[in-house]
C-alpha positions in Angstrom: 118.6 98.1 115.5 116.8 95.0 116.9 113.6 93.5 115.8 111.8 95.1 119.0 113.4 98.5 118.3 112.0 98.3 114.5 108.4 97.3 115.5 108.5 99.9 118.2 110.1 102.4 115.8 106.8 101.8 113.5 104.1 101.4 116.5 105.5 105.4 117.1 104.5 106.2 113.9 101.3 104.7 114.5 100.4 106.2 117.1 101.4 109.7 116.3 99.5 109.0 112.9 96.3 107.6 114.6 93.0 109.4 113.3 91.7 109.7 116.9 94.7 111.8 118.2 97.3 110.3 120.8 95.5 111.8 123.9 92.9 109.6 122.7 95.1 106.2 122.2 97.3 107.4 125.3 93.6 106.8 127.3 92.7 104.1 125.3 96.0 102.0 126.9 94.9 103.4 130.1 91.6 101.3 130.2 93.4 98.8 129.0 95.6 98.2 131.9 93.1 99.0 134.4 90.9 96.2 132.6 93.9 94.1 132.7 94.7 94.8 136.1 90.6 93.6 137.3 91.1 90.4 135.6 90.7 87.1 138.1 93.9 85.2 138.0 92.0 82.3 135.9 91.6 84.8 133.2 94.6 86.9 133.4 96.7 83.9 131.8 95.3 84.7 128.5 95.6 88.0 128.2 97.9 89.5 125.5 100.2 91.7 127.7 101.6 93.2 124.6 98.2 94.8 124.3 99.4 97.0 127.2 101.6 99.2 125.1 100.4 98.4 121.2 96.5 99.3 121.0 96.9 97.9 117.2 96.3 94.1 118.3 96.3 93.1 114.1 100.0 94.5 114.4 102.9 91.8 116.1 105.7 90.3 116.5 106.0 87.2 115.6 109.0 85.8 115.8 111.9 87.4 117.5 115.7 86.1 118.6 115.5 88.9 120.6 119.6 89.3 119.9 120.0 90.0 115.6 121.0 93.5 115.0 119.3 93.6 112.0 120.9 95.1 109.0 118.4 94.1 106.1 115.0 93.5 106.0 112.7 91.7 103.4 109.5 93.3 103.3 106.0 92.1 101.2 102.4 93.3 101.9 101.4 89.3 101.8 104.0 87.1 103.5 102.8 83.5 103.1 105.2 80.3 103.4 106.5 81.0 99.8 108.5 84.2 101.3 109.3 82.9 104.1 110.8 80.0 102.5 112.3 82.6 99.9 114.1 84.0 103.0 115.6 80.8 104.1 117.0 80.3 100.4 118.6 83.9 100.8 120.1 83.2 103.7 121.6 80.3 102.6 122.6 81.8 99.6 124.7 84.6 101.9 122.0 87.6 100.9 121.7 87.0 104.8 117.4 88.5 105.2 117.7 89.5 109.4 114.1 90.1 109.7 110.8 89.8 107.3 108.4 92.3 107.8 104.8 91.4 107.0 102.5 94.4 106.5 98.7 92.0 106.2 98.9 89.9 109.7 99.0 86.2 110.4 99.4 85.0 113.9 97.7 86.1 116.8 97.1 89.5 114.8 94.9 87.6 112.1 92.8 86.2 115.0 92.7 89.2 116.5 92.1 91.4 113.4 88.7 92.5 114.4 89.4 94.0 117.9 91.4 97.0 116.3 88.0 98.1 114.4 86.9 99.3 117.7 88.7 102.6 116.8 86.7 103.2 113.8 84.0 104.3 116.9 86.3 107.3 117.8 86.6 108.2 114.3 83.2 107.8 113.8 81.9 110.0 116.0 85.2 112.7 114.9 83.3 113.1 111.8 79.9 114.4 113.8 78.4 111.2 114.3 76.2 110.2 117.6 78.4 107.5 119.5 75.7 105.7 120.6 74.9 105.1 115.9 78.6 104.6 115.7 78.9 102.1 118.7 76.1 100.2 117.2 77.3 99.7 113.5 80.9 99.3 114.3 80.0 96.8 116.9 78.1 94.5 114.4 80.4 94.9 111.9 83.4 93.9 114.3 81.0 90.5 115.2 80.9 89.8 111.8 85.2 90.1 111.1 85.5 88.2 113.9 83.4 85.4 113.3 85.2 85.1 109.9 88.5 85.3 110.8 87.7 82.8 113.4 88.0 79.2 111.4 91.1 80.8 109.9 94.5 78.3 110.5 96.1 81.4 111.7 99.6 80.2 112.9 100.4 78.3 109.8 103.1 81.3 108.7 104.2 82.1 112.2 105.3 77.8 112.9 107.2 78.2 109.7 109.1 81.0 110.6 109.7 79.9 113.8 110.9 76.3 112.6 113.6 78.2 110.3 114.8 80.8 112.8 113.1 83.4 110.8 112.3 86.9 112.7 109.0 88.0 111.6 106.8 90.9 112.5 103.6 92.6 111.3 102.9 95.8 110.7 99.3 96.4 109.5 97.0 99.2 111.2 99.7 101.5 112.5 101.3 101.7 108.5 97.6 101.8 107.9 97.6 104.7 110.4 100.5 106.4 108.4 98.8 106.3 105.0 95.7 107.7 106.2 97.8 111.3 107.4 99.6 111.6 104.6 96.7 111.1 102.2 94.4 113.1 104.6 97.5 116.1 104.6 98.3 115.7 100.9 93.7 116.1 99.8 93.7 118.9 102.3 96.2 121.2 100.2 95.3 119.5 97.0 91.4 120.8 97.5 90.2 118.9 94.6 86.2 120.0 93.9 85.6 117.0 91.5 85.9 113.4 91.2 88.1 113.1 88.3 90.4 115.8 89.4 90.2 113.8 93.2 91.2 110.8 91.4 93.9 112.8 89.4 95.3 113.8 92.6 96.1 110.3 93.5 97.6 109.3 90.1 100.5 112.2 91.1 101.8 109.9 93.9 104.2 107.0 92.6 102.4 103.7 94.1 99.4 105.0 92.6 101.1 105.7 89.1 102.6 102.2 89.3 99.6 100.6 90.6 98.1 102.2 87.4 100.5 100.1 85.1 99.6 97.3 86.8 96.4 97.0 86.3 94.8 98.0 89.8 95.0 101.7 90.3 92.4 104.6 91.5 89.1 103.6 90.4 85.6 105.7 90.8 83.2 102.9 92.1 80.1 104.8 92.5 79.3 108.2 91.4 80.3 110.5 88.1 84.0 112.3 87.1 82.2 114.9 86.8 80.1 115.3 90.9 81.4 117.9 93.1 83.2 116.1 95.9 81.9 118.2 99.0 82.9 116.7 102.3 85.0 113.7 102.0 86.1 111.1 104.4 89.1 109.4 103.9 89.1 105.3 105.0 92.3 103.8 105.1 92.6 102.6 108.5 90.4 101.1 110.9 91.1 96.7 110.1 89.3 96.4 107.2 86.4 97.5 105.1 83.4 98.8 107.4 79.9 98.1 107.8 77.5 97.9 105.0 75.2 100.1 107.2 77.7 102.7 107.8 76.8 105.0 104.0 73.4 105.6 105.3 75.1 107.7 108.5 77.7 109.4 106.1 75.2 110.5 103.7 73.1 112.0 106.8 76.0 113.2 109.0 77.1 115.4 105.7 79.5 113.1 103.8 79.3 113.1 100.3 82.9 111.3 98.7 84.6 108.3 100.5 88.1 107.9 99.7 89.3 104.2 100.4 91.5 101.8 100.4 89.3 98.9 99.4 85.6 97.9 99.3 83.4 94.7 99.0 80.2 94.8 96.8 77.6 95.1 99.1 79.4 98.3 100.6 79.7 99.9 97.0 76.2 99.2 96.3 75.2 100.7 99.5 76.9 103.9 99.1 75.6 104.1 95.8 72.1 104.0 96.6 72.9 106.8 99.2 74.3 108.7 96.2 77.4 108.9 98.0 80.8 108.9 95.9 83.1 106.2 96.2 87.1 106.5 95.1 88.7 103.5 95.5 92.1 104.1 95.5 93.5 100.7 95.4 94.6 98.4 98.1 98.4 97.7 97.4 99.1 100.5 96.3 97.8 102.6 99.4 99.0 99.1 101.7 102.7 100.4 99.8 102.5 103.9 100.7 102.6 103.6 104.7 104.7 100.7 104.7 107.0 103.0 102.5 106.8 105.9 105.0 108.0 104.0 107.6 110.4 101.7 105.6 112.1 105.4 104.5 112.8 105.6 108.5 115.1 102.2 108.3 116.8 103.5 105.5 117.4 106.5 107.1 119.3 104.2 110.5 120.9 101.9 107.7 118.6 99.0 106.9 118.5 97.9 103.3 115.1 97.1 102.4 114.6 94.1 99.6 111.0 94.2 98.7 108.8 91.1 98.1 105.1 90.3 98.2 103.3 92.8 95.9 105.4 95.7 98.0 105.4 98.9 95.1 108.5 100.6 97.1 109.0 104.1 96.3 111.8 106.1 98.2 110.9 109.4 99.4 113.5 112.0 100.8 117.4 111.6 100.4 
């Protein structure tokens, strides 16, 4: 395979994984070609065509010879100039690294990080909430991303790789994407009724047992083990941690757990004073599990996989 064929391999996934359905994302590319295609010619010069086909602009490739068939792969949730410098010592060490796959993005993507929130709208409203409430918070929220990704040096990683012929690619909501079926799937037959039991759920699958050791594994950050945990919403995907405001609309459009990835402070407290129930179940560890769902599918076509960057790979399926 070629580093386009990888990165397309995983935007499938992505897609077919996407909480809003793929009718929805197929439409969703459809008004993005048409807004594309209404640009003035001034404008139409910045315009990222790759958006055409990828509606996950946080996900990219960065860096691509457009010729390696790549035969192994060095993959880190966090890729920063140390691993990319690591696979330039590999390489001239003979462990030849074809391609480093990046699941956090850099580049373009981290500029662009807070344009793929705009789903969390769709999924929003999935969940029983007005569009016009969900337009609103998400909107503000997706201002505020923006604004601090903004002063961010964002090509520092991407020049490096470029400057020593390293193919690099991101993979960050459409992994994301993956994570949040399986865990969705895997809750759905698990039908825990309490929070301890929700949280023991988590500590059967492997990155969550290691993540455990480690020191960062599924944590209750509001509520009690013992709560009922009613209708829950699981938050994995979506950019990155939502609006504050958002815990007010769960509690009243019927959500009573949140199951996520991550959460800052002021989101914690939030929920907490809504008496909602928060499971965090840790950010590596769930970053691992989609990345490993789709790194499973390279193994599958031959790829060795070297992991690097806080990766916690777990094989699934023989």
């Amino acid at each position: 395979m070629k580093v386009r064929q990888i990165f397309e391999l995983g935007l499938k996934m992505g897609i077919e994984a996407d909480p809003r359905g793929v009718k929805n994302v197929e439409e969703y590319l459809v008004q993005v070609k048409k807004e594309y295609s209404e640009l003035k010619p001034k404008d139409k010069k910045y315009f990222d065509k790759s958006t055409l086909t990828n509606p996950y602009n946080d996900s990219a490739i960065h860096v691509d010879d457009g010729k390696t068939q790549v035969k192994r792969v060095m993959v880190g949730i966090d890729i920063a100039e140390g691993e990319i410098i690591l696979a330039s010592q590999l390489n001239e060490r003979k462990k030849k690294i074809d391609l480093v796959i990046a699941h956090h993005p850099s580049g373009k993507s981290l500029a662009d990080l807070h344009s793929t929130m705009d789903m969390l709208t769709d999924v929003y409203e999935g969940i029983g909430m007005p569009v016009h409430i969900a337009e609103k918070v998400n909107e503000e929220r997706m201002k505020e991303v923006g604004r601090g990704v903004h002063p961010i040096n964002h090509y520092k990683i991407t020049d490096m790789a470029k400057l020593l012929q390293i193919n690099l690619i991101n993979t960050h909501t459409f992994t994301d994407n993956v994570v949040q079926k399986f865990l969705a799937g895997y809750l759905a037959k698990k039908k825990p009724k309490t929070i301890s039991q929700l949280v023991d759920c988590l500590l059967e699958i492997p990155e969550y047992q290691e993540a455990k050791k480690r020191g960062a594994g599924p944590n209750i950050f509001a509520g009690d083990p013992k709560r009922r945990v009613g209708k829950y919403f699981v938050d994995m995907t979506g950019g990155t941690s939502p609006s504050e405001k958002i815990y007010k609309e769960f509690s009243t459009y019927g959500i009573s757990t949140i199951v996520g990835m991550h959460l800052h402070e002021n989101c914690t407290k939030n929920a907490s004073k809504q008496n909602i129930n928060v499971v965090v179940a840790g950010h590596i560890a769930s970053d691992s599990l989609g990345m490993n769902l789709f790194l499973d599918e390279l193994e599958k076509k031959g790829i060795e996989i070297v992991p690097c960057g806080g990766l916690i790979r777990v094989k699934r399926g023989k």
